[in-house]
C-alpha positions in Angstrom: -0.9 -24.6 -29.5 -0.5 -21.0 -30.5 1.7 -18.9 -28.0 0.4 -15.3 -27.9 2.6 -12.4 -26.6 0.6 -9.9 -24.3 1.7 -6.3 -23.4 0.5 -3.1 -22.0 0.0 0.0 -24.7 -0.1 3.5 -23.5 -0.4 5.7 -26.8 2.7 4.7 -29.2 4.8 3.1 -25.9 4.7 -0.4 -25.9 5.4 -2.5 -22.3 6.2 -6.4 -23.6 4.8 -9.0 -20.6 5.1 -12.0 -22.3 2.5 -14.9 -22.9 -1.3 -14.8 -22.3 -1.2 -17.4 -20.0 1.6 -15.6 -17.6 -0.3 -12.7 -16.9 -3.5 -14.8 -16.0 -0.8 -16.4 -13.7 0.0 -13.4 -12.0 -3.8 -12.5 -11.5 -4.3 -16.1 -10.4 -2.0 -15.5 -7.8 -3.3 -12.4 -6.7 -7.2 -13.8 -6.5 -6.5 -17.0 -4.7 -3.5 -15.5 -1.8 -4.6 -12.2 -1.5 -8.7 -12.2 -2.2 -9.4 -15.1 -0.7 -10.5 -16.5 -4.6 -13.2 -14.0 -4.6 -12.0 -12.2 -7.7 -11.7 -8.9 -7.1 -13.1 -8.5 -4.0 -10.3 -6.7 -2.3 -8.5 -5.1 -5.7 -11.4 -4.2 -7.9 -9.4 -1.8 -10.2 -6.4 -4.0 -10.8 -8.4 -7.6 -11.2 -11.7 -6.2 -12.9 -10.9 -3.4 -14.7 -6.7 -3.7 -15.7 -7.8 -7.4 -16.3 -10.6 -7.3 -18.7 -7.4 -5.0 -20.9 -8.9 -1.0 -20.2 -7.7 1.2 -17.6 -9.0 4.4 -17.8 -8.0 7.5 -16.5 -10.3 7.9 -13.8 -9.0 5.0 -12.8 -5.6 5.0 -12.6 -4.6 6.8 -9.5 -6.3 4.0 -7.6 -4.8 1.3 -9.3 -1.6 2.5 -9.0 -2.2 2.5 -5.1 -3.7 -1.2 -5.3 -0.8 -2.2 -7.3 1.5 -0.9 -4.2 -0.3 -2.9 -2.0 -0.5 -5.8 -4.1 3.8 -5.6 -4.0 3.7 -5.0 -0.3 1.3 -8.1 0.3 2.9 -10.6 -2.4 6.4 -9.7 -0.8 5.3 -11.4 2.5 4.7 -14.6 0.3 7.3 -17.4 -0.6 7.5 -18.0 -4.6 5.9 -21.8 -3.7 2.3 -19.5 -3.1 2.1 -19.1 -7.0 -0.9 -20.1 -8.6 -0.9 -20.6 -12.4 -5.0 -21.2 -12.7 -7.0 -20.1 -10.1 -9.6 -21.7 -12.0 -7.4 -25.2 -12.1 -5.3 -25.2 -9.2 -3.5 -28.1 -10.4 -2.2 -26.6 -13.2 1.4 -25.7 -12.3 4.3 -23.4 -14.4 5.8 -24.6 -17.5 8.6 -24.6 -16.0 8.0 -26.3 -12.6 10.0 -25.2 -9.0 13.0 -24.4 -11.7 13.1 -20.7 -10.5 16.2 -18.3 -10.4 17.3 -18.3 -6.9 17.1 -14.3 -7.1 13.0 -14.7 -6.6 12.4 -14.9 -2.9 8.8 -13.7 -2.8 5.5 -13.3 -5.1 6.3 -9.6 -5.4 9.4 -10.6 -7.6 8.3 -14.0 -9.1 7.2 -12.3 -12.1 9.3 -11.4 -14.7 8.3 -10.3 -18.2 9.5 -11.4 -21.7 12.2 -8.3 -21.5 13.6 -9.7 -18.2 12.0 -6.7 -16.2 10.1 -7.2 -13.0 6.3 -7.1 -14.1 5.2 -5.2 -11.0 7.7 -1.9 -11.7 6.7 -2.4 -15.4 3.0 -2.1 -14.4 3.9 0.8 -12.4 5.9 2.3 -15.2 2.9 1.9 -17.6 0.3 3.5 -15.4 2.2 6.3 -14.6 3.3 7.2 -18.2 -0.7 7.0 -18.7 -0.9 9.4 -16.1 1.8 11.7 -17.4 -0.2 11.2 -21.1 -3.7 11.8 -19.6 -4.7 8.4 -21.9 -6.0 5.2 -21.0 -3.7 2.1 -20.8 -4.2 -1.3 -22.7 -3.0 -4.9 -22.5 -3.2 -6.1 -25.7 -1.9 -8.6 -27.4 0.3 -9.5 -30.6 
């Protein structure tokens, strides 16, 4: 098995995540606690259009403010709420319930391969598209 790195481009910036499979996590875990598992239904931006890897600039203003509201919602949520798959709910971490004790909610859970909190990272990202007036990519390596 082949373990392939993921990150966000804006221009010549480069924001490291960490594995394919992580970030599908933290989209998992978004569709199935706050949508209900109707993907997208409730953050269209964020789960159709920063997940499929393009986020325009038309379309970043709202998914910053979906991304706020996806911190705000996943911070009322204890770390045991993650979902790995939503399409295989029994799939579970690599590593297990063998969490930091720092993580206390969804809204931190994440962390990516640079030890950075994914949500603030995502934040970072969008806004330096913003600043740029270029679209934003998750690629991978």
């Amino acid at each position: 098995m082949r373990i392939v790195a993921v990150g966000i481009k804006v221009d010549f910036l480069w924001y490291s995540i960490g594995t394919g499979d992580f970030l599908h996590s933290f989209f998992s875990t978004i569709c199935i606690n706050l949508e209900n598992g109707k993907w997208g239904s409730n953050y269209p931006v964020i789960m159709t259009k920063l997940y499929s890897g393009l986020l325009t600039t038309e379309d970043q203003n709202e998914a910053k403010k979906e991304l706020a509201e996806i911190q705000k919602e996943l911070s009322q949520l204890l770390p045991e709420k993650v979902v790995w798959d939503a399409e295989d709910l029994s799939t579970t971490p690599p590593w297990g319930n063998q969490i930091s004790e720092d993580v206390t909610s969804l809204a931190n859970y994440y962390i990516t391969s640079d030890r950075k909190d994914l949500i603030s990272v995502m934040m970072e990202a969008i806004d330096e598209a913003i600043d740029e007036s270029v679209n934003l990519e998750i690629k991978s390596l």
